[in-house]
C-alpha positions as CSV (number, residue, x, y, z in Angstrom):
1,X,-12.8,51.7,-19.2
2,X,-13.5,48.6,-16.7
3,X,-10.1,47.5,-15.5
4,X,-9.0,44.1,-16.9
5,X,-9.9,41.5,-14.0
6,X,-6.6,40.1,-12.6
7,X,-6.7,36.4,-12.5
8,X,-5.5,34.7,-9.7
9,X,-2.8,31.9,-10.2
10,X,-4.5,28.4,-9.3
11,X,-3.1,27.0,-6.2
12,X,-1.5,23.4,-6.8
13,X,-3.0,20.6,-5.5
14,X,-1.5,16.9,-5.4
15,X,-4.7,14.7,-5.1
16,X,-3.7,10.3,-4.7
17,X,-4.9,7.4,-4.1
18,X,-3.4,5.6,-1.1
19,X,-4.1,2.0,-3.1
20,X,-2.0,3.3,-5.5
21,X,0.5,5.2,-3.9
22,X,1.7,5.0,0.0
23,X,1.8,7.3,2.4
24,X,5.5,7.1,2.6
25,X,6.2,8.1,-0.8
26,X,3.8,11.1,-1.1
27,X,5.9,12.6,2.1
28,X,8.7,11.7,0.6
29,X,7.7,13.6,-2.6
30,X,6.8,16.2,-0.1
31,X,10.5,16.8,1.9
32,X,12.5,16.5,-1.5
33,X,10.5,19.8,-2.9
34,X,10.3,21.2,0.5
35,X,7.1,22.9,0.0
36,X,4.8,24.2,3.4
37,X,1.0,22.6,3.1
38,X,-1.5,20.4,4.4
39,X,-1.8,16.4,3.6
40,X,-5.6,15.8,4.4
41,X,-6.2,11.8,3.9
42,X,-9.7,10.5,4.1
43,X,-11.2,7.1,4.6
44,X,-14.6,6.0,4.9
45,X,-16.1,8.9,7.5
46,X,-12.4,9.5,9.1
47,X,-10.1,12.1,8.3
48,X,-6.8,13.3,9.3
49,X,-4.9,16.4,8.7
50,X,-0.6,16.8,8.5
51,X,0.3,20.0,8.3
52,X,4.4,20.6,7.2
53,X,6.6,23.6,6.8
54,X,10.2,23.4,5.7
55,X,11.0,19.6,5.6
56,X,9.1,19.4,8.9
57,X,5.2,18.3,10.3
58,X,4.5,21.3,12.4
59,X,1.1,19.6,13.5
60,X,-1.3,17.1,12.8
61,X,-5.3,16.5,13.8
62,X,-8.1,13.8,13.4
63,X,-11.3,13.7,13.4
64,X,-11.4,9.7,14.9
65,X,-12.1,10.8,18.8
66,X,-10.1,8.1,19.5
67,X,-7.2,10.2,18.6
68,X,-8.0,13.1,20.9
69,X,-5.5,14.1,23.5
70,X,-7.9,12.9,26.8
71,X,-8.0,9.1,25.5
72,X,-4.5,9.0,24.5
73,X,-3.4,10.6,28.2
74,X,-6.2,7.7,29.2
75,X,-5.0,5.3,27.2
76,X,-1.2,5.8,28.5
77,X,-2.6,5.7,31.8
78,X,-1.6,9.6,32.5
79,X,-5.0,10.1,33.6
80,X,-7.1,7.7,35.4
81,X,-10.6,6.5,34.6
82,X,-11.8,10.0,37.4
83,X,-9.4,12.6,36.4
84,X,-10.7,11.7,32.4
85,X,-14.2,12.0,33.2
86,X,-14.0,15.3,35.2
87,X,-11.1,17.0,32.9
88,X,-13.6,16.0,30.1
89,X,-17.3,17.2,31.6
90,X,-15.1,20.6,32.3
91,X,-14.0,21.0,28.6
92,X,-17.9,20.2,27.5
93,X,-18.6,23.1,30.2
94,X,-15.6,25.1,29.0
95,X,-14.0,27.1,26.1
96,X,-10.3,26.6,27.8
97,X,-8.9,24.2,25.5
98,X,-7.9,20.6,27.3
99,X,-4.6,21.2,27.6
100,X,-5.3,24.5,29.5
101,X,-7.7,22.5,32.2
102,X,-5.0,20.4,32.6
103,X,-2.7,23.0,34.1
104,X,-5.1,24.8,35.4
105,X,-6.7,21.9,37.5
106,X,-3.0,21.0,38.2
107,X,-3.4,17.6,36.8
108,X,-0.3,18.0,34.3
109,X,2.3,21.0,34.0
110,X,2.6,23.0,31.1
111,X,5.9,20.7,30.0
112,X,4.0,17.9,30.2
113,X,0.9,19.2,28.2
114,X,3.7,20.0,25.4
115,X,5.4,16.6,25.4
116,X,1.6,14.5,25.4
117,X,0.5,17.0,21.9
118,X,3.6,16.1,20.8
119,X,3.3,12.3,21.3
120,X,-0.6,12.5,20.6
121,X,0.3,14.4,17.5
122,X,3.3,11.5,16.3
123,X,0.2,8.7,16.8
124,X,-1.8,10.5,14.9
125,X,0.9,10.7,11.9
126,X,2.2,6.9,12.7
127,X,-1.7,6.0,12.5
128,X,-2.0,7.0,8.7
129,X,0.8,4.4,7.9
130,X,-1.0,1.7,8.3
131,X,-4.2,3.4,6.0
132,X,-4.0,1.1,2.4
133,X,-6.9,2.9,0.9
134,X,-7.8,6.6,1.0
135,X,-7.5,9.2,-0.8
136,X,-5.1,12.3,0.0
137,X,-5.1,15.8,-1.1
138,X,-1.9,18.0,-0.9
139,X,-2.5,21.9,-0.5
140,X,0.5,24.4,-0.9
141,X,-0.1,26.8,2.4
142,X,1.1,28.1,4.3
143,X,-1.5,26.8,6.6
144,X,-0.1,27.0,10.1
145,X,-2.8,26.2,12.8
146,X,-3.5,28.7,15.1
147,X,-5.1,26.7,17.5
148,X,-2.2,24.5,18.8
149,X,1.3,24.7,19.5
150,X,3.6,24.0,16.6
151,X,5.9,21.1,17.2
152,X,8.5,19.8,14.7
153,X,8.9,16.4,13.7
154,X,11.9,15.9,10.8
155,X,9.9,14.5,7.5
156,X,12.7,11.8,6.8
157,X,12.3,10.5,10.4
158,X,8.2,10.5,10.5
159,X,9.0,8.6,7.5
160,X,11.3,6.0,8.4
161,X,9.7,5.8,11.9
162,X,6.1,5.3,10.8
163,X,7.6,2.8,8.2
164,X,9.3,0.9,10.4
165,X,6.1,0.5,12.7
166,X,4.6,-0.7,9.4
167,X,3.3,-4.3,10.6
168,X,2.9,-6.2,7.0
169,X,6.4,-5.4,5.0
170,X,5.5,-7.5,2.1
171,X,3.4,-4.9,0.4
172,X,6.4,-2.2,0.9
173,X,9.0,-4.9,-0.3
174,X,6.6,-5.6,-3.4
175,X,7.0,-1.9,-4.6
176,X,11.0,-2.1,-5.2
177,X,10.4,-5.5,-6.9
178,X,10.9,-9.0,-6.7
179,X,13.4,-11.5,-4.2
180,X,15.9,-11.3,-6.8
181,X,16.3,-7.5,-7.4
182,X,19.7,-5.7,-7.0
183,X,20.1,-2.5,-4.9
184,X,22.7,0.4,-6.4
185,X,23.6,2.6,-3.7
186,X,23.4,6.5,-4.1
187,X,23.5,7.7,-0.9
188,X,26.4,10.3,0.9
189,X,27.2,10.8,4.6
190,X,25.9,14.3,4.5
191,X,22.4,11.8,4.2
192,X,23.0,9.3,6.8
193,X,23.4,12.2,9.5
194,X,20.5,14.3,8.0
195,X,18.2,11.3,8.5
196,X,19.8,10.5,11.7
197,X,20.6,6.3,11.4
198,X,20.8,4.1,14.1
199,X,23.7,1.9,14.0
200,X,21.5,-1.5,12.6
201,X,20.0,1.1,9.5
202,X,23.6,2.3,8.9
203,X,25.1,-1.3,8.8
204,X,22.1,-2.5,6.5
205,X,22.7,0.4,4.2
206,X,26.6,0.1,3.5
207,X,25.9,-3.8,2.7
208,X,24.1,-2.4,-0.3
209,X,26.7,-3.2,-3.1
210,X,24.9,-3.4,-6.5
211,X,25.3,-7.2,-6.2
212,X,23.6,-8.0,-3.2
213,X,19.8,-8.7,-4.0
214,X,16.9,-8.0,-2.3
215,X,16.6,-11.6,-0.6
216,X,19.9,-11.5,0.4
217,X,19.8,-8.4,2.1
218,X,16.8,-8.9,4.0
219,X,18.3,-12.4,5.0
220,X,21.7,-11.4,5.9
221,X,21.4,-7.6,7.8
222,X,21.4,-6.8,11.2
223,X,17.9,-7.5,12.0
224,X,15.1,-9.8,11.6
225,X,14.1,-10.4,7.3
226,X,11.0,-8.2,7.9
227,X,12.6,-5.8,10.1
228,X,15.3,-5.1,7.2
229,X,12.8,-5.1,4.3
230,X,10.8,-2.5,6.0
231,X,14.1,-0.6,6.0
232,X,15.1,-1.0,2.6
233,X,12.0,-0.1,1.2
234,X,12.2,3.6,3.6
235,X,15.8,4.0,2.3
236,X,14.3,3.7,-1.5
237,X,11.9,6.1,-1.1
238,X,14.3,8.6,0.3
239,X,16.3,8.4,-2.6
240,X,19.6,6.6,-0.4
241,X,19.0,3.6,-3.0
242,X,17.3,2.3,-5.8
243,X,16.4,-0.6,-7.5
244,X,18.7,-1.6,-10.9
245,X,17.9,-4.8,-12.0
246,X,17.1,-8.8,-10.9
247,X,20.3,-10.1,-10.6
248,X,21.5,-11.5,-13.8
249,X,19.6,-9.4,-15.9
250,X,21.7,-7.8,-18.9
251,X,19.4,-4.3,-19.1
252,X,17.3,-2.7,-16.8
253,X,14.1,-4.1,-16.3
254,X,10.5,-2.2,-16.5
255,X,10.4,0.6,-13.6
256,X,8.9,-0.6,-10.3
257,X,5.8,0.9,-8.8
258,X,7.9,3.1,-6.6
259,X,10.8,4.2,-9.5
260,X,7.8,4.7,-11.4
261,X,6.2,7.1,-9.2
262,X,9.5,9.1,-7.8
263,X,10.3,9.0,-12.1
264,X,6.7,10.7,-12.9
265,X,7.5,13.4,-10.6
266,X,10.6,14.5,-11.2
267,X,10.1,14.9,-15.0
C-alpha cells in the first residue's frame, strides 16, 4: 500500500496594511511573541526586508539604491565623490562584496566596514517609519542572511528610536485617542531598564497617573508637545501604558485603533 502523504504544517504568515496598521505596532506585536522571521514591506516598486531573531533585527536590506552602503558612506561624506566612483566601477568588475574592496583597497578597516552596515542597516529600518502605506508580510524563519554580517539592534529601541524620528506625531497621537484621553500606567522597572530610557522618557512616563490626560501630558513633560506625544504613543505600543478613558467619562469608551489592534491579537 502507498504510504499516506505527510502533510506539511502551513507556515504562518501575518500579512497588513501599513494605512491601517503602523509599523510600530506590527514590531511591537513581533518582540512581545518573540518569534525569528522576516518583515518584507512593499511600496509602489520599493521593498525592504527586516529580518529579527530573538527580540532582535539581525539585518535589514532594500531594494531603493539609495539605501546601498556606497551612497550612504557618500552621503556621510566617508567616501569622497573619487573614492565612490572607483570603489563602485571595482564592485561592477568584482564579485568581492563592497565592504571587502573597502578593506582591501585600504579605504576603510574592517571595524569601520562593521560599524557603516550597522548604521546603513539602522537607516534602512528608521526609513520604513516614515512609510504610511504599504503592505507588510511577516514570515516565521528562521531566515538568517548569509550574505552579511549579523548585527543586533534591540526591537523595543528600533521602536522607540524610529518613532521618535517620526516627523508628523499627530497621526501616532490620533491612534490612543483624543486631547482629552486618560493614561493608566502598567509598566515595572524591570521594563524601563529593558527598553533602556533616557532620563526625559523616564520622567514623562512616571507623570502618567490615570488622571493626567493626553493634552496635559504632552503640554507639561520634559520636552517639546510633539516630542512627548511621539513618546507616549511608543510607550502604548509597548504595553508600558494604555489608554482608559477621556477624562470624565464614567465607563470605558469604544477601544482605540491601537487597543483595538494589540486586543485582536492577543485573543
Amino acid at each position: 500500500m502507498p504510504q499516506a502523504a505527510i502533510k506539511k504544517p502551513r507556515q504562518f504568515r501575518y500579512h497588513g496594511d501599513l494605512s491601517e496598521t503602523p509599523l510600530p505596532e506590527i514590531l511591537a506585536r513581533v518582540a512581545h511573541f518573540d518569534v525569528p522571521g522576516r518583515l518584507e514591506a512593499m511600496k509602489d516598486d520599493k521593498s525592504t526586508e527586516i529580518f529579527v531573531r530573538a527580540g532582535h533585527v539581525i539585518h535589514a536590506r532594500s531594494s531603493d539604491l539609495g539605501n546601498s552602503l556606497g551612497v550612504y558612506l557618500r552621503r556621510i561624506g566617508r567616501l569622497s565623490q573619487d573614492e565612490f566612483r572607483r570603489v563602485m566601477r571595482l564592485r561592477r568588475e568584482s564579485s568581492v562584496r563592497l565592504g571587502g574592496l573597502l578593506i582591501e583597497h585600504g579605504l576603510m578597516t574592517p571595524a569601520e566596514v562593521r560599524d557603516a552596515i550597522v548604521r546603513q542597516t539602522e537607516e534602512i529600518v528608521w526609513s520604513l517609519f516614515s512609510w504610511w502605506r504599504g503592505s507588510v508580510t511577516f514570515k516565521l524563519g528562521p531566515w538568517d542572511p548569509v550574505d552579511m554580517p549579523p548585527i543586533h539592534l534591540s526591537l523595543s529601541r528600533v521602536i522607540i528610536d524610529g518613532i521618535k524620528r517620526e516627523s508628523d506625531a499627530r497621526p501616532l497621537i490620533a491612534r490612543i485617542g483624543g486631547r482629552d484621553t486618560v493614561l493608566e500606567p502598567c509598566f515595572t522597572i524591570e521594563n524601563t531598564v529593558e527598553h533602556g530610557l533616557d532620563a526625559d522618557d523616564y520622567a514623562l512616563l512616571t507623570m502618567i497617573d490615570s488622571e493626567r490626560t493626553l493634552f496635559e501630558l504632552c503640554s507639561d513633560g520634559p520636552r517639546i508637545g510633539k516630542d512627548n506625544a511621539r513618546m507616549l504613543y511608543a510607550f502604548c505600543v509597548l504595553g508600558l501604558v494604555r489608554p482608559i478613558r477621556p477624562k470624565g467619562d464614567v465607563e470605558d469608551p469604544k477601544p482605540t485603533k491601537l487597543t483595538a489592534f494589540r486586543h485582536s491579537n492577543e485573543s
